[in-house]
C-alpha positions as CSV (number, residue, x, y, z in Angstrom):
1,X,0.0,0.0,0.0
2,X,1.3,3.7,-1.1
3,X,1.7,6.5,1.6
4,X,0.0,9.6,0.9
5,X,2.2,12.1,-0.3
6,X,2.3,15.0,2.4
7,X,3.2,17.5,-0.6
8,X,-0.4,16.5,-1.9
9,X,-3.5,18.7,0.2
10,X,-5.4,17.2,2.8
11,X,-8.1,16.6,0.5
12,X,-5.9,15.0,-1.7
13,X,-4.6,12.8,0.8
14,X,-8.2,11.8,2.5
15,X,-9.1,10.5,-1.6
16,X,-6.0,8.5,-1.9
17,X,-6.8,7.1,1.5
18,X,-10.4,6.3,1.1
19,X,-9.5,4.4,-2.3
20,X,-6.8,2.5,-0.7
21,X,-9.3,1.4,2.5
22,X,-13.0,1.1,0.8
23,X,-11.7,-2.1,-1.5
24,X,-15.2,-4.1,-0.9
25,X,-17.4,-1.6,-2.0
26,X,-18.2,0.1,1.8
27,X,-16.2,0.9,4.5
28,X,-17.0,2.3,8.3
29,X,-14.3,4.7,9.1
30,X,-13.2,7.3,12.2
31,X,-12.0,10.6,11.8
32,X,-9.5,10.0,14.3
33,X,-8.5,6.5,12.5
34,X,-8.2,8.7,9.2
35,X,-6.1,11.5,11.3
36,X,-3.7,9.3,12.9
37,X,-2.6,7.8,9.5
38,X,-2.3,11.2,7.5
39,X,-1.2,13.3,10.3
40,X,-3.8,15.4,10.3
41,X,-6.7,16.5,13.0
42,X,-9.4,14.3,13.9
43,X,-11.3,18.0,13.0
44,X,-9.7,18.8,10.1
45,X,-10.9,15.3,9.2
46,X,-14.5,15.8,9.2
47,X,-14.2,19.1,8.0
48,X,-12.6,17.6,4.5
49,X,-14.8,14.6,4.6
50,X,-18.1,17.1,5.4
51,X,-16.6,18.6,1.6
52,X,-16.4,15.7,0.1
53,X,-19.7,14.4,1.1
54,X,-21.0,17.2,-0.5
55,X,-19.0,17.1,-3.5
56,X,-18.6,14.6,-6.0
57,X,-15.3,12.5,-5.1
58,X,-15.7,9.0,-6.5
59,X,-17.2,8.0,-3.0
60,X,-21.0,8.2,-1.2
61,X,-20.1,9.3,2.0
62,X,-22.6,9.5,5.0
63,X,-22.0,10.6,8.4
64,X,-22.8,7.0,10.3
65,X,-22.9,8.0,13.9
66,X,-20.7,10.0,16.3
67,X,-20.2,9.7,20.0
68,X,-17.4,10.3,22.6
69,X,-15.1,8.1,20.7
70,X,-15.6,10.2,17.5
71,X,-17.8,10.5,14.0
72,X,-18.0,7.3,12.3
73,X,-18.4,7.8,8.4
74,X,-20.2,5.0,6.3
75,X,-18.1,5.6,2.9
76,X,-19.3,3.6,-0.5
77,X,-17.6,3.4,-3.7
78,X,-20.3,5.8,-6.2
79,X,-21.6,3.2,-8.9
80,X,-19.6,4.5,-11.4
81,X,-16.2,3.5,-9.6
82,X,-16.7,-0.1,-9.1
């Protein structure tokens, strides 16, 4: 598996990483998991992820559930990527 770059944004990054990790179509995924492999904030996270929800990125993403542990994010390949 590649490393992000860390020359590429943090949006950047967040797509490479969701495309390495959602390999079976859905994936349920932490901001703080996310964060603590690309260096980044757990908020800085959900901030990017909240964009890409809303944009199209190659994924369906869905905020899942969020408690004291965190937001959980329900991410699925979109249709056109599988």
């Amino acid at each position: 598996m590649m490393a992000p770059s860390e020359s590429d944004s943090p949006r950047e990054r967040i797509i490479e990483y969701l495309d390495q990790e959602v390999t079976g179509g859905r994936a349920f995924i932490k901001s703080h998991h996310i964060a603590s492999k690309l260096d980044l904030s757990a908020k800085e996270i959900g901030m990017q992820i909240q964009s890409l929800e809303a944009h199209s990125s190659g994924f369906r993403i869905r905020r899942w559930g969020g408690d004291s542990n965190g937001t959980t994010w329900v991410i699925d390949r979109s249709p056109t990527d599988s």
